[in-house]
DODREN-861357 format. One record per atom (N, C-alpha, C): residue number from 1; atom name; x, y, z. Coordinates in Angstrom, 1 decimal, padded with zeros to 4 digits. Each point is the difference from the previous one (the first is absolute). Layout:
N
NUM | CA | X | Y | Z
...
// end
This chain:
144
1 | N | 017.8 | 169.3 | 089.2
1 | CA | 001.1 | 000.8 | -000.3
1 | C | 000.4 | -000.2 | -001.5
2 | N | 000.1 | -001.2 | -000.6
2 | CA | -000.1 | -000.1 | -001.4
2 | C | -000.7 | 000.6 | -000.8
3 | N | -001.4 | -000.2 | 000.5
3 | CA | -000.9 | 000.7 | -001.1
3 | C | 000.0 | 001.4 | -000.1
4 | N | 001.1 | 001.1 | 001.2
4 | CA | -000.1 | 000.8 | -000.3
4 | C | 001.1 | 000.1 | -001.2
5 | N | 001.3 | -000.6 | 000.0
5 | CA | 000.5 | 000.4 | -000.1
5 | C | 000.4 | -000.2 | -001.8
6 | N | -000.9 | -001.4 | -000.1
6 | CA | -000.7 | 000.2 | -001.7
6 | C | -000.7 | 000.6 | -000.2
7 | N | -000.8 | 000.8 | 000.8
7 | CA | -000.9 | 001.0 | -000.7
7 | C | 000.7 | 001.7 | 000.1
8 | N | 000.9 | 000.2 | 000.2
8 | CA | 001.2 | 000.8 | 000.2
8 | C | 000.7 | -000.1 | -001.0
9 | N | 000.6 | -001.6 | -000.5
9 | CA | 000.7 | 000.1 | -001.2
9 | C | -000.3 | -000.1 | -001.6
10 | N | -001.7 | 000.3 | 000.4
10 | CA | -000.9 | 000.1 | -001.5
10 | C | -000.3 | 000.8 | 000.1
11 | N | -000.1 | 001.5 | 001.2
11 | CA | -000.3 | 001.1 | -000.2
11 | C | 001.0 | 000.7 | -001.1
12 | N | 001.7 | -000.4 | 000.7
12 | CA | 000.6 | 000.6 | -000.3
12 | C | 000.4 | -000.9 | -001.6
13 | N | -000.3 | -000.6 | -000.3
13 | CA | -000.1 | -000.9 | -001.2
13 | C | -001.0 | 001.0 | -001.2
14 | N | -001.3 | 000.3 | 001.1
14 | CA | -001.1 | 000.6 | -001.2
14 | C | 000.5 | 001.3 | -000.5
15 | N | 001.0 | 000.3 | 001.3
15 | CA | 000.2 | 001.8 | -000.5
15 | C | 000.8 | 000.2 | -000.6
16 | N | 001.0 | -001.1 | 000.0
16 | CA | 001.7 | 000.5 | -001.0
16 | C | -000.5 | -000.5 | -001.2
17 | N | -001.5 | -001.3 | -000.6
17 | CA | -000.9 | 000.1 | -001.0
17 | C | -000.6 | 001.2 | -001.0
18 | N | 000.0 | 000.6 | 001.4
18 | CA | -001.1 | 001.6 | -000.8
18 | C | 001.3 | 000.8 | -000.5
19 | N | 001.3 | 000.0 | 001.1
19 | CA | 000.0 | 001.0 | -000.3
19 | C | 001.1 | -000.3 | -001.6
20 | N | 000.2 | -000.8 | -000.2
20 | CA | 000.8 | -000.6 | -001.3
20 | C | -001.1 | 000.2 | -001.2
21 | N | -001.0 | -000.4 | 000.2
21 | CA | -001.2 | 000.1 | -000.8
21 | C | 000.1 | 001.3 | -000.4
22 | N | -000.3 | 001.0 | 001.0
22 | CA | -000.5 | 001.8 | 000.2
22 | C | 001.3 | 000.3 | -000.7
23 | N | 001.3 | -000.7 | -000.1
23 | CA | 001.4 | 000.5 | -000.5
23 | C | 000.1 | 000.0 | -001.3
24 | N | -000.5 | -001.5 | -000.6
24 | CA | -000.3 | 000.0 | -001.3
24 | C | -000.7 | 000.5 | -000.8
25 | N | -001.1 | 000.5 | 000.2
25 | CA | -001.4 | 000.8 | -000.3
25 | C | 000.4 | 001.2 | 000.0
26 | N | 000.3 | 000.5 | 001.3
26 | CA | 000.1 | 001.7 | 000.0
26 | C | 001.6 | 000.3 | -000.2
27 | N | 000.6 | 000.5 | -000.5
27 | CA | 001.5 | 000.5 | 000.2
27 | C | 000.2 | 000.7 | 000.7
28 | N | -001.1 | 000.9 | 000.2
28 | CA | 000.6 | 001.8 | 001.0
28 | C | -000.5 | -000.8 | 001.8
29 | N | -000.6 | -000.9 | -000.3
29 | CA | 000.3 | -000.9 | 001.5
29 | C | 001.1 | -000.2 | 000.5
30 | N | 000.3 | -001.0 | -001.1
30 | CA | 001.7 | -000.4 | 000.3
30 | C | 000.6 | 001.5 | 000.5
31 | N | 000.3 | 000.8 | -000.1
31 | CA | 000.5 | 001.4 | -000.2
31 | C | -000.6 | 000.5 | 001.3
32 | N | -001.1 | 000.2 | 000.3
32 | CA | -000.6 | 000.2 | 001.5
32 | C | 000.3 | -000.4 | 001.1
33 | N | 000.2 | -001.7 | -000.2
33 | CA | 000.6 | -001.2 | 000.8
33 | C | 001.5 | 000.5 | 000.4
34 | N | 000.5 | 000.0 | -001.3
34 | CA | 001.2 | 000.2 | 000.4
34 | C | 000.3 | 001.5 | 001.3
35 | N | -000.6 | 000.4 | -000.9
35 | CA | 000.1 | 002.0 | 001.0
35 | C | -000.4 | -000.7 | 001.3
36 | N | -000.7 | -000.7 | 000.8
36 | CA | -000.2 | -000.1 | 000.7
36 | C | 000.4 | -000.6 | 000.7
37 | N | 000.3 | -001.5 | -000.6
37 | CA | 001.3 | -000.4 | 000.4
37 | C | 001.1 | 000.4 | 000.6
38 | N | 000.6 | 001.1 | -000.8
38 | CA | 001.3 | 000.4 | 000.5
38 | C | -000.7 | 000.7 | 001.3
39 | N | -000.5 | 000.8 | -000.2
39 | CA | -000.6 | 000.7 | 001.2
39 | C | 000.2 | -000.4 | 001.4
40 | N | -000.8 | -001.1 | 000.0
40 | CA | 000.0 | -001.2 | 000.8
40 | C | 001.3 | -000.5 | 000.6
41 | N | 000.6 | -000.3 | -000.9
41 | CA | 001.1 | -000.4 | 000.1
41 | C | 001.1 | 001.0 | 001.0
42 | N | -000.5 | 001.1 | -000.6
42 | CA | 000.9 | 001.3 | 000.8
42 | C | -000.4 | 000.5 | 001.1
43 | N | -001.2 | -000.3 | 000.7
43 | CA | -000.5 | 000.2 | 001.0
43 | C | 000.4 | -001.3 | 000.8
44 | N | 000.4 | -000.9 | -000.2
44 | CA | -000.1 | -001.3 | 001.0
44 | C | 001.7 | 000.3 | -000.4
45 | N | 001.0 | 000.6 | -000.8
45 | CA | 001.5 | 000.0 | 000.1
45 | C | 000.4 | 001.3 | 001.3
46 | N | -001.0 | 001.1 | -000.2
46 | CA | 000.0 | 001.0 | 001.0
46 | C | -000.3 | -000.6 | 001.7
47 | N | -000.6 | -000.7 | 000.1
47 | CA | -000.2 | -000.8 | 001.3
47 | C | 000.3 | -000.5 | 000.4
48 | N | 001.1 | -000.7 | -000.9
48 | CA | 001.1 | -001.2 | 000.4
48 | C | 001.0 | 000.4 | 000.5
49 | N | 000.5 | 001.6 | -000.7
49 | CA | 000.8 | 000.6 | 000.3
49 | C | -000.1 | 001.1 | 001.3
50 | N | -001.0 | 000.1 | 000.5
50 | CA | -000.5 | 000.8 | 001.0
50 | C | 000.1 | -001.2 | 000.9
51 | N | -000.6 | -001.0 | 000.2
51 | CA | -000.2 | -001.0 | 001.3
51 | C | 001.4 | -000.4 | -000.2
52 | N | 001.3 | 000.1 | -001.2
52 | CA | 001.3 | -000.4 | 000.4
52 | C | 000.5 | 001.0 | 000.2
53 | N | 000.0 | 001.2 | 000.7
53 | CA | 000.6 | 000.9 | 000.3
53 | C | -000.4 | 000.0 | 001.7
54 | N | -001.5 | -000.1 | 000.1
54 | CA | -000.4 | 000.0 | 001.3
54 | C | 000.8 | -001.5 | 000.9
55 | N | -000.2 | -001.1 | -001.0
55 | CA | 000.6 | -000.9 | 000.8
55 | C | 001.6 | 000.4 | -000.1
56 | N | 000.5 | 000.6 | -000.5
56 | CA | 001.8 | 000.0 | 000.1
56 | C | -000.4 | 001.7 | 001.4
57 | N | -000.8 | 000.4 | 000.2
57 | CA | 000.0 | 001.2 | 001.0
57 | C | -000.1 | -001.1 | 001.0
58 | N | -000.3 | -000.9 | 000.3
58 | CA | -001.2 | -000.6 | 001.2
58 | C | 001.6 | -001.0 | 000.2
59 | N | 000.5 | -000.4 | -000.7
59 | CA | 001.4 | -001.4 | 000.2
59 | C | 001.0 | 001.3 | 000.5
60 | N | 000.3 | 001.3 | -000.2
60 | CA | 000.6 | 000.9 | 000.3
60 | C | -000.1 | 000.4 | 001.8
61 | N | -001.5 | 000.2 | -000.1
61 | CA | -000.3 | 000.2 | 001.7
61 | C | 000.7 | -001.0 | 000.9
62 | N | -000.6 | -000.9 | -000.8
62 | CA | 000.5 | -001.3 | 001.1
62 | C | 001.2 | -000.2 | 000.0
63 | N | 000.8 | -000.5 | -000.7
63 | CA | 001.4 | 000.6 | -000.2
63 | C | 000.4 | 000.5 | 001.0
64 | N | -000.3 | 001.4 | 000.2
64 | CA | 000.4 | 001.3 | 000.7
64 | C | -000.7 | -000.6 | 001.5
65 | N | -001.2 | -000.5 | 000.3
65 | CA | -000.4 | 000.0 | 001.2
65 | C | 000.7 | -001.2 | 000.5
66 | N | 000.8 | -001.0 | -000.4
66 | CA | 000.2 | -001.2 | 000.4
66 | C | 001.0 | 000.4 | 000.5
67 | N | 001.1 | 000.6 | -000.7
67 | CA | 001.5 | 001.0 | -000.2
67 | C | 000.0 | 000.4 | 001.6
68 | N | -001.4 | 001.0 | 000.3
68 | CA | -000.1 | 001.0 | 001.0
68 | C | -000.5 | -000.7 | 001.2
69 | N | -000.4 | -001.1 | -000.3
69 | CA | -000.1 | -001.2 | 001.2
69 | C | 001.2 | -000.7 | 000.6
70 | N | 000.7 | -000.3 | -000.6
70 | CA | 001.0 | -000.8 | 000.1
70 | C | 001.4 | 001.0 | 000.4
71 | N | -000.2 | 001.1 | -000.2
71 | CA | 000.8 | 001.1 | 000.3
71 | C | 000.2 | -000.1 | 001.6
72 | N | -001.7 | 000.2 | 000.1
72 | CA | -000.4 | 000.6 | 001.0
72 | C | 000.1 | -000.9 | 001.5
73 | N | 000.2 | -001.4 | -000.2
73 | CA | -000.8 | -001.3 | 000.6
73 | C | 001.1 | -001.0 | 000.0
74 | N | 000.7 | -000.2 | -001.4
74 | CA | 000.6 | -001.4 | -000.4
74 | C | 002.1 | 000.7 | 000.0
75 | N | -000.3 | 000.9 | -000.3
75 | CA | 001.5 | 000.4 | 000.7
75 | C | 000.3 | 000.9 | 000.9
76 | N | -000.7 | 000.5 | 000.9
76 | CA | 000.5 | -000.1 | 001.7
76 | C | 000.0 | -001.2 | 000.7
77 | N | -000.6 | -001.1 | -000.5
77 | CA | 000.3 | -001.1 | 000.7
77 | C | 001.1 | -000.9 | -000.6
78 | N | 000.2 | 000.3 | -001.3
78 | CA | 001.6 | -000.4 | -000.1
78 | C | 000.6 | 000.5 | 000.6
79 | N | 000.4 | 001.1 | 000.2
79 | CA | 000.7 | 001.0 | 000.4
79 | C | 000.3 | -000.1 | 001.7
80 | N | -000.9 | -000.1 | 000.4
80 | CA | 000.1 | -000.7 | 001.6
80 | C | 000.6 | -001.5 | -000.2
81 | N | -000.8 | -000.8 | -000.9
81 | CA | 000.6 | -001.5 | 000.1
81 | C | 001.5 | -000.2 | 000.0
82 | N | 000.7 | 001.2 | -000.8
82 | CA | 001.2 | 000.1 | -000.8
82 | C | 001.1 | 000.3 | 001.8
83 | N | -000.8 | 000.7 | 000.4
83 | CA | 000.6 | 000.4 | 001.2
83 | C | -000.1 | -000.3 | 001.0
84 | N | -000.5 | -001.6 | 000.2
84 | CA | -000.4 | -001.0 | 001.0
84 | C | 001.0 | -001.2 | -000.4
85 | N | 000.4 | 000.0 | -001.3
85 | CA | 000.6 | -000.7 | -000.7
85 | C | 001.7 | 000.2 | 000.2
86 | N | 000.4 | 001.2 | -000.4
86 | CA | 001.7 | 000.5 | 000.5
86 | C | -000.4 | 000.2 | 001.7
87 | N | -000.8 | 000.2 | 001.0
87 | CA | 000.3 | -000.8 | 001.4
87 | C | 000.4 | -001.1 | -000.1
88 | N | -000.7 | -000.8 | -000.7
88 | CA | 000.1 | -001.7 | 000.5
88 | C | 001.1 | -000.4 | -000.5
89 | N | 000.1 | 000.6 | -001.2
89 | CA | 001.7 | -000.3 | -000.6
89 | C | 001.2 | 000.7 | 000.8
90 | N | 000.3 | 001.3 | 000.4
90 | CA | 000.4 | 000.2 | 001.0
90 | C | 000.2 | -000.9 | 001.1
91 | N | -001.1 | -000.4 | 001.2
91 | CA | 000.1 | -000.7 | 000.7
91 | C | 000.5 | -001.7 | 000.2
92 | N | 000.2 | -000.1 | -001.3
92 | CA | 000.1 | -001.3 | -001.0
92 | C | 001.4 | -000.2 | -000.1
93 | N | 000.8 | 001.5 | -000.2
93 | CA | 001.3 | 000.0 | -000.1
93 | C | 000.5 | 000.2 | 001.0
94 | N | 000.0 | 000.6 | 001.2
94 | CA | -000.1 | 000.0 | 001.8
94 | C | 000.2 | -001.5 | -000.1
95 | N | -001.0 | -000.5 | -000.5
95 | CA | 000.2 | -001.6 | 000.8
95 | C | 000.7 | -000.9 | -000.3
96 | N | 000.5 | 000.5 | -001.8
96 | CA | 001.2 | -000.9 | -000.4
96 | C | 001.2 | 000.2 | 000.5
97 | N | 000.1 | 001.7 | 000.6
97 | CA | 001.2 | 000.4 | 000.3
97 | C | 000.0 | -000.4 | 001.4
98 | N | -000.8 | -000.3 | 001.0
98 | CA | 000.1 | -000.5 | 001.1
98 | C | 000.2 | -001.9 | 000.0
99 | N | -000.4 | -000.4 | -000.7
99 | CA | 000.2 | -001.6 | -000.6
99 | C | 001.6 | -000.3 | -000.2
100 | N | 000.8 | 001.1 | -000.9
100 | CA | 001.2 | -000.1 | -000.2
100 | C | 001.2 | 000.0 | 001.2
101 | N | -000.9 | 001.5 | 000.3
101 | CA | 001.0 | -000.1 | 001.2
101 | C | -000.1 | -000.9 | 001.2
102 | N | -001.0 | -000.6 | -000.1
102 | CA | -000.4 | -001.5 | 001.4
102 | C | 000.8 | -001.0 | -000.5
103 | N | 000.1 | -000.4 | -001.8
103 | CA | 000.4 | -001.0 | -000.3
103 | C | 001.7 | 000.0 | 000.4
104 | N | 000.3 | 001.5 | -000.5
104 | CA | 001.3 | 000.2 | 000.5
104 | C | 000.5 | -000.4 | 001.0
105 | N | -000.7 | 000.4 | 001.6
105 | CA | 000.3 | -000.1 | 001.3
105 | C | -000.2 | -001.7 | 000.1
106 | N | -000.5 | -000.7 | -000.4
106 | CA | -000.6 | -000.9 | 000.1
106 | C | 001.5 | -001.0 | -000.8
107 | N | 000.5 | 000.5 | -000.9
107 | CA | 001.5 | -000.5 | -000.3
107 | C | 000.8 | 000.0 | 000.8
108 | N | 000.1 | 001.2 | 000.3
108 | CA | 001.1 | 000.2 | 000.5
108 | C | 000.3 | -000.4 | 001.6
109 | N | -001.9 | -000.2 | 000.6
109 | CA | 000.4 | -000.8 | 001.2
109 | C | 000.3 | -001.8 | 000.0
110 | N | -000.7 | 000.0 | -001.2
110 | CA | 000.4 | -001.8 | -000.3
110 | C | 001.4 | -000.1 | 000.0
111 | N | 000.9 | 001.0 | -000.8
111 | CA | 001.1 | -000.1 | 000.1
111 | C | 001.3 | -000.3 | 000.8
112 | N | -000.6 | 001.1 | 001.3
112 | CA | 000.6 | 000.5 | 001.2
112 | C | -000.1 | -001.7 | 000.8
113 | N | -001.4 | -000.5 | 000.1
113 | CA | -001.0 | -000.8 | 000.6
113 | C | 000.8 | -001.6 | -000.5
114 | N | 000.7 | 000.0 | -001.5
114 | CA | 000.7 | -001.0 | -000.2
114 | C | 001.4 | 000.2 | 000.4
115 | N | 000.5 | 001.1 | -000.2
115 | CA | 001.6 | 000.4 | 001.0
115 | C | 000.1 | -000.3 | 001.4
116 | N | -000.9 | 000.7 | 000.4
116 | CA | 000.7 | 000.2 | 001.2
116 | C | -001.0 | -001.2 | 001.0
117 | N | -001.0 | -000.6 | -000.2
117 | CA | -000.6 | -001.2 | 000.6
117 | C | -000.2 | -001.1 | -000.2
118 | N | 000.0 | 000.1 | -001.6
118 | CA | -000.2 | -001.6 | -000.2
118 | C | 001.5 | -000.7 | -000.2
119 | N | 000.8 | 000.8 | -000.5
119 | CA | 001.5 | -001.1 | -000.2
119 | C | 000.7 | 000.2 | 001.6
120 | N | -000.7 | 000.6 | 000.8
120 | CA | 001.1 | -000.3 | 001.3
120 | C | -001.1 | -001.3 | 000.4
121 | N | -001.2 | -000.4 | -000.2
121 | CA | -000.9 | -001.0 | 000.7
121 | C | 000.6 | -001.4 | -001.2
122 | N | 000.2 | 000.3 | -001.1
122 | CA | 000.7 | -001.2 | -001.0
122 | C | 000.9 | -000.4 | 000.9
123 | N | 001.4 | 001.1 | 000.2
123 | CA | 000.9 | -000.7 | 000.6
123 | C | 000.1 | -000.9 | 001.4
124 | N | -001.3 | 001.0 | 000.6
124 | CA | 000.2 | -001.0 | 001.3
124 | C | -000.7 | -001.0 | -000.2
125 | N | -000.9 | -000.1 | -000.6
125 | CA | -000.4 | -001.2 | -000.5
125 | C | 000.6 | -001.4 | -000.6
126 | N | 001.1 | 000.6 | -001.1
126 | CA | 001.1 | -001.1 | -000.7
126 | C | 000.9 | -000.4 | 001.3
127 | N | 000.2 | 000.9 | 001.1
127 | CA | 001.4 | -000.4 | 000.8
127 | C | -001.2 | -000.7 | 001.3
128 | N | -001.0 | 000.2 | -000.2
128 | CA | -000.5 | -000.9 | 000.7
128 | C | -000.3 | -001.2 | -000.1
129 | N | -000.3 | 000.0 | -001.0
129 | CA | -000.4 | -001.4 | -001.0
129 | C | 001.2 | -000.5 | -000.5
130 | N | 001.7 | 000.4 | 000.0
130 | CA | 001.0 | -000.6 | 000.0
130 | C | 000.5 | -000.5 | 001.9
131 | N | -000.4 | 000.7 | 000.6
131 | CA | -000.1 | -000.4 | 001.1
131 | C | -000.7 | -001.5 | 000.8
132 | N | -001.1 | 000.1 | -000.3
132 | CA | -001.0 | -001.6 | -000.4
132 | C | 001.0 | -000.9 | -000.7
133 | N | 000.5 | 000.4 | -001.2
133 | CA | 000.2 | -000.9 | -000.8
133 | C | 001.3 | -000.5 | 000.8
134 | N | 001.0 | 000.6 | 000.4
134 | CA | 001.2 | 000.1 | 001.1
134 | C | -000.2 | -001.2 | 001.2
135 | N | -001.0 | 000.4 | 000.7
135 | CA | -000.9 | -000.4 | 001.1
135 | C | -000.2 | -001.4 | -000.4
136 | N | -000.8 | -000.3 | -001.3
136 | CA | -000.8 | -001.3 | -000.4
136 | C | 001.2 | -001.2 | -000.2
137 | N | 001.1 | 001.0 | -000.7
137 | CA | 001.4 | -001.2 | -000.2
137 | C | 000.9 | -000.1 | 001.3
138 | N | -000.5 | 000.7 | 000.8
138 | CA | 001.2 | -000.3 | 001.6
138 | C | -001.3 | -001.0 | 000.5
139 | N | -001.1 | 000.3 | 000.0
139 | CA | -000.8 | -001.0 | 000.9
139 | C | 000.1 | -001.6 | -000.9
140 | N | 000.0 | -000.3 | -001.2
140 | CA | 000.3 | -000.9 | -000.6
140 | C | 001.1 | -000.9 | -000.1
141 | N | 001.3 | 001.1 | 000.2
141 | CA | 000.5 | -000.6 | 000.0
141 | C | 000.9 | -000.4 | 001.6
142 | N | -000.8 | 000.1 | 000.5
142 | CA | 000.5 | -000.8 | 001.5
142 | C | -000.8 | -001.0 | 000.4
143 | N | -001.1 | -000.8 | -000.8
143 | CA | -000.8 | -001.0 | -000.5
143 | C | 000.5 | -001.1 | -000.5
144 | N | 001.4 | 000.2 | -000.7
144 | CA | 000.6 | -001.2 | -000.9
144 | C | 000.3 | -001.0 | 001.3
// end
């Protein structure tokens, strides 16, 4: 691979040789060279400009075909997702509004549940347990 690629860089060595030589010697060379040059030059500018035109046609298509994919494919399924989504949120709010109103009932029977059952079971309980205590000092005190 080397040796080609020295013998590649003394081709192109021998020829930019000649052609500096051929430039010095002949003047209407130089002058030939040149015309041809540009020539050259303007055929590989025309090309460049043609395959960038083709490639900005070709980034255009796709563009437009990816557009017409996703049109086609990637938002009807948003568009269904979107409407699977306000169900669940809907149904979401159903359930906070049913949570409220349990929490509510759920007060207001605790409430009832400390009114009206648990302070009549306190009482009979203190006058019970003052009763005991009643009981504990008569039994005691007929011991002395």
């Amino acid at each position: 691979m080397k040796k080609w690629i020295g013998i590649g860089l003394a081709v192109i060595a021998l020829i930019t040789i000649a052609f500096i030589v051929a430039a010095y010697i002949y003047p209407d060379f130089r002058i030939a060279t040149r015309d041809i040059a540009v020539v050259i030059l303007a055929v590989f500018q025309m090309i460049g400009a043609i395959l960038t035109a083709a490639l900005l046609v070709a980034i255009f298509y796709v563009v437009f075909a990816i557009r017409r994919l996703t049109n086609e494919t990637l938002v009807p399924k948003v568009d269904l997702l979107t409407s699977k989504l306000d169900g669940v949120i809907d149904n979401t709010r159903a359930i906070t509004t049913n949570i409220k109103d349990t929490t509510s009932s759920v007060g207001t029977t605790t409430s009832y549940v400390a009114e009206q059952v648990v302070s009549p079971v306190i009482r009979v309980s203190g006058l019970v347990a003052g009763v005991r205590a009643a009981a504990t000092f008569l039994a005691r005190r007929g011991e002395k």
